[in-house]
C-alpha positions, 0 to 999 in steps of 0.5 A, spaced: 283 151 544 280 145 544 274 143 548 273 138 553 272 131 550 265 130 553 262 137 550 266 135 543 261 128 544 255 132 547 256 136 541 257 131 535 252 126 538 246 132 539 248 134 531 248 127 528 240 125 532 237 132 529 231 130 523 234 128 517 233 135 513 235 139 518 242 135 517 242 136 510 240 143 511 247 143 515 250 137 510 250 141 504 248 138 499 248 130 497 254 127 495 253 122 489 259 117 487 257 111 483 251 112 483 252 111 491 249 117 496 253 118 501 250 118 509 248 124 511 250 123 518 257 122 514 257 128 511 255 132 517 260 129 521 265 130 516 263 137 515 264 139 522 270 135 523 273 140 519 269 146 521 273 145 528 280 142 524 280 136 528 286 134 528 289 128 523 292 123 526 297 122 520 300 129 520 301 128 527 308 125 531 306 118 531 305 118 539 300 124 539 297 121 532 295 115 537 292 119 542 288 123 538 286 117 535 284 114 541 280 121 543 276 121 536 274 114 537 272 116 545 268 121 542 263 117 537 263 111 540 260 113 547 260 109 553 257 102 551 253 096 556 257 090 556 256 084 561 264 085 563 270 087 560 277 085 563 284 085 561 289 079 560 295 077 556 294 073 551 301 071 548 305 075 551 301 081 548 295 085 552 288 083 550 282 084 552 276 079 554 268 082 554 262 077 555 256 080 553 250 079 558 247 075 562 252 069 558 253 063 562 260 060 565 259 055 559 263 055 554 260 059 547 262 061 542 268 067 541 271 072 536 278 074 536 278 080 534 284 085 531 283 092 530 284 097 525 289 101 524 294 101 519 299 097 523 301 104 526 295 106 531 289 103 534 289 099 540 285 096 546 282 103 548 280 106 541 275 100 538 273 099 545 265 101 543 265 097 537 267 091 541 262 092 546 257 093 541 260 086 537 259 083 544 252 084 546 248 085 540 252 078 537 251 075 544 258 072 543 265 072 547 270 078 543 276 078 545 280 084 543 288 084 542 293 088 542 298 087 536 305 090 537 305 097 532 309 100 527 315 104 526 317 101 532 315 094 531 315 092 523 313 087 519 312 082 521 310 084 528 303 084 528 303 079 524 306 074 528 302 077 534 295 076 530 296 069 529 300 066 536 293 070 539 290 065 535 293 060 537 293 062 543 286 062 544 286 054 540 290 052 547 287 055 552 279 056 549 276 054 557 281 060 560 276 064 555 270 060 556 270 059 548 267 053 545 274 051 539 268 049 535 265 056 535 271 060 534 271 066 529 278 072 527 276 078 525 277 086 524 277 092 521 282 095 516 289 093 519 285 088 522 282 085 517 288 084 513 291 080 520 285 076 521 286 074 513 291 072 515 289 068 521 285 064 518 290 062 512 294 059 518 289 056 521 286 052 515 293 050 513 294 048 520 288 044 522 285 049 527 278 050 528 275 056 525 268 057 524 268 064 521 272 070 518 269 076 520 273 082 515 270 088 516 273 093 509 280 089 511 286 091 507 288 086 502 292 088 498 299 092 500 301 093 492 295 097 492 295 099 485 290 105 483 289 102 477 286 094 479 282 098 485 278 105 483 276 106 490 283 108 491 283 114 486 276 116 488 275 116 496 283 117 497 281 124 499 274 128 504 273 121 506 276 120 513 281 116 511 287 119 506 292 117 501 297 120 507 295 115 513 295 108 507 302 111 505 304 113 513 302 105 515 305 102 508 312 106 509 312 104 517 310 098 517 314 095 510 320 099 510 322 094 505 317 095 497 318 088 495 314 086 503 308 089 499 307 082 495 308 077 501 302 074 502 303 075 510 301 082 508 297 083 501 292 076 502 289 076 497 295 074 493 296 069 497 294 061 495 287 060 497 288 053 502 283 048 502 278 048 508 279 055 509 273 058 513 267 062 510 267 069 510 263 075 512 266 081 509 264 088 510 265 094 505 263 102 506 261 105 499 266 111 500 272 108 502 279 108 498 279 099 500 273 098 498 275 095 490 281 091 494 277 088 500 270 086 494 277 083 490 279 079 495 271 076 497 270 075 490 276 071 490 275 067 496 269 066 492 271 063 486 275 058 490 269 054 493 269 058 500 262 060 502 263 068 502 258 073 504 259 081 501 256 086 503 257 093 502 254 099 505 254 104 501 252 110 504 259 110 509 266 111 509 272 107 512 272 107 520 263 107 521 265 101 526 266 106 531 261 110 529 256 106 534 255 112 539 252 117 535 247 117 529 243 112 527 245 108 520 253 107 522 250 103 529 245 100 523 251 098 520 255 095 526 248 091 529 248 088 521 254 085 522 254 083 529 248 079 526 251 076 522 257 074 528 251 071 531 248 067 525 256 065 523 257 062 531 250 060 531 248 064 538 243 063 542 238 070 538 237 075 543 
């Protein structure tokens, strides 16, 4: 029998604030890989994820693997400050507006953002906290969108619906209070791949972009064990599995040969002249880790400014970390101080 959501979140979030040591007591041991030591707020969490057998989305019928995935989001995220939150549509999707507090009626800067998910599940409502958090620590306009899922829409569905947001935004920046000169993509996982995308069109498109913010993005949809390690090594005990890659690359590719279409693996695509610079996040036990350092390197040795950091100690899926704990929520204000320096916004 399952317990009701707010104790499952009293219990997680009381768990992960308790001293360090008593934590590793709990944890077990440290997890050491590449001369990375796991967080050991991340080990506890995972270790009582499975001493209570939560659910895995992945092994569950899709409509119920995107509720459980909501519900687990819900649980670490907590319910987070924003000046407000409104929902609208966005080129014939639904989308999600949050203004961080005390912002003007100006236009500021504003980052499109685009969840993670492995094209299959996610939404509006499971990064919610993360872009409450985004908004309010960066001090910018984040609007969420809510790309068409996959099996029912497939590739390239949330692709198309990523990049007309984009564009959609371009058109319409005062509807949003956006300044075109200071307009970011970003997104986690699934998202991060989008945003790439994104900002490959806007580039060859001439549309402004100031910054892609690519948080441990997928990259690269042929996904090679042998190119990237991480694969092999992570693939398994940390949060994200071999069975949810593979759910979301037979969902949303039904056809193999897709995998290498630059719409869907950017890190093969051509680097387009006047690409915008890059922030790109990696977690240090994540399976994406190898592929989305391959794709910041890249960028890189193409003259685009790119800026890489890898927190080592956490898994895939620590943005939405920012309700319990202390060095996930670390992680996420690291980042949203780099949104906030790449859109210049006023500091807190």
């Amino acid at each position: 029998m399952r317990l009701p959501l707010r104790l499952e979140s009293l219990g997680v979030r009381a768990a992960l604030a308790l001293p360090d040591r008593a934590q590793r007591a709990l944890a077990g041991r440290p997890v050491v890989h590449d001369g990375q030591t796991l967080s050991v707020e991340t080990q506890l969490m995972l270790r009582l994820r499975a001493l209570v057998r939560m659910p895995e989305a992945e092994r569950l019928p899709v409509p119920q693997g995107r509720v459980e995935i909501d519900r687990q989001t819900v649980i670490v995220g907590g319910r987070q400050p924003v000046g407000s939150a409104r929902d609208l549509a966005v080129a014939g999707v639904p989308a999600r507006l949050y203004t961080p507090t005390g912002a003007t009626s100006a236009p500021g800067p504003l980052l499109v953002y685009l969840h993670g998910g492995a094209f299959v599940f996610g939404g509006l409502d499971s990064h919610d906290a993360t872009c409450r958090v985004l908004t309010q620590e960066a001090g910018v306009r984040v609007l969420a969108v809510d790309y068409r899922l996959a099996p029912e829409h497939r590739f390239p569905a949330a692709y198309d619906d990523a990049v007309a947001a984009y564009r959609w935004v371009v058109e319409h920046a005062a509807e949003v209070g956006a300044d075109p000169a200071r307009l970011a993509v970003g997104g986690d996982s699934a998202g991060g791949n989008l945003a790439a995308g994104v900002a490959a069109v806007a580039a060859r498109e001439g549309l402004p972009l100031a910054l892609q913010l690519l948080i441990y993005p997928a990259t690269d949809s042929t996904r090679d064990a042998r190119t990237y390690p991480s694969i092999a090594a992570f693939g398994e005990g940390f949060y994200l599995t071999h069975r949810f890659l593979e759910l979301g690359f037979e969902s949303y590719l039904p056809d193999p040969a897709a995998a290498a279409d630059p719409r869907t693996s950017p890190l093969l695509d051509d680097v387009p002249e006047g690409l915008a610079p890059a922030y790109v996040a990696t977690a240090g036990f994540d399976p994406l880790r190898d592929e989305g350092e391959a794709h910041a390197r890249r960028l890189s040795d193409a003259g685009v400014p790119v800026e890489l950091r890898r927190f080592e100690d956490q898994i895939h899926g620590f943005v939405h970390l920012v309700g319990v704990g202390r060095r996930a929520r670390a992680a996420v204000d690291e980042i949203a101080a780099a949104l906030r320096k790449g859109l210049g916004a006023p500091a807190a």
